[in-house]
C-alpha positions in Angstrom: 138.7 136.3 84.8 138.9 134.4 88.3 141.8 132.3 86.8 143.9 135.9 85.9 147.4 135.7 88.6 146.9 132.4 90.0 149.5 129.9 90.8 148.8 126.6 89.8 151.2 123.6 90.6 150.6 120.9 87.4 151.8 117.7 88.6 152.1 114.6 86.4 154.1 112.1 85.1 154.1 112.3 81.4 155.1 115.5 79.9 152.6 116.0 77.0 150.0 116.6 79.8 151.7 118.8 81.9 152.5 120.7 78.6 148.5 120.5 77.9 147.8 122.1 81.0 150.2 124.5 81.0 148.5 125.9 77.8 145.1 126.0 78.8 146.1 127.4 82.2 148.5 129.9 80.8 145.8 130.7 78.0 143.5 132.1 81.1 146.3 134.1 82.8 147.7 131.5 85.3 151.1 131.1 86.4 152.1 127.6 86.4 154.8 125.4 88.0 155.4 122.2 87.1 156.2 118.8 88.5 157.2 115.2 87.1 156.6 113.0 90.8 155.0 113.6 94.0 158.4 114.4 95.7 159.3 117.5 93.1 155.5 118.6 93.6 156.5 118.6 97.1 159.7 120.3 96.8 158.5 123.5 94.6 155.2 123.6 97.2 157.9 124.4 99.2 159.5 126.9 97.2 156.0 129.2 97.3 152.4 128.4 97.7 150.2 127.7 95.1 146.5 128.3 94.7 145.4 125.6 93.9 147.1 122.1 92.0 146.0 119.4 89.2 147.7 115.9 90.2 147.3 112.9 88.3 145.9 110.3 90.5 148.2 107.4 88.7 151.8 108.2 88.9 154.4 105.7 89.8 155.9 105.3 93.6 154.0 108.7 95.6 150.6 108.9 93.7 148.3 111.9 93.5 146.4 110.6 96.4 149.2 110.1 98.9 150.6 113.8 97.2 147.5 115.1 98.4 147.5 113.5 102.0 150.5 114.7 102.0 150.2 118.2 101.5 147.0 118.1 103.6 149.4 117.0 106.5 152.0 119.3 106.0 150.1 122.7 104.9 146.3 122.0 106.8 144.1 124.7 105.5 146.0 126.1 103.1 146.1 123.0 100.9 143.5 120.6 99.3 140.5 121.2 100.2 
């Protein structure tokens, strides 16, 4: 399928959802990095790129909205459309 090789970067704060998504995402052939906060999202985006990432949008101190601007401003076009 589409999903087959893809990286995906799963970030949220409670680990029983990242461990849901990791399932389903790994269940459809997707390679999947985790991440806890915005700044460890940010820190393994820098490790490698990713093809696309699920953020949770209420996270405490950098939520998935300022992760998102922020990854815009750092990585422009190859980041959230």
């Amino acid at each position: 399928g589409e999903l087959v090789g893809k990286r995906i970067l799963v970030v949220d704060d409670y680990a029983a959802n990242r461990l849901l998504l990791r399932t389903w995402l790994e269940h459809w052939g997707c390679a999947v990095v985790e991440a806890a906060d915005g700044p460890e999202a940010l820190r393994r985006y820098e490790d490698a790129p990713f093809d696309a990432a699920l953020l949770d949008f209420q996270m405490p101190g950098m939520d998935g909205d300022a992760l998102a601007g922020n990854l815009r401003a750092r990585h422009g076009d190859r980041c959230c459309p």
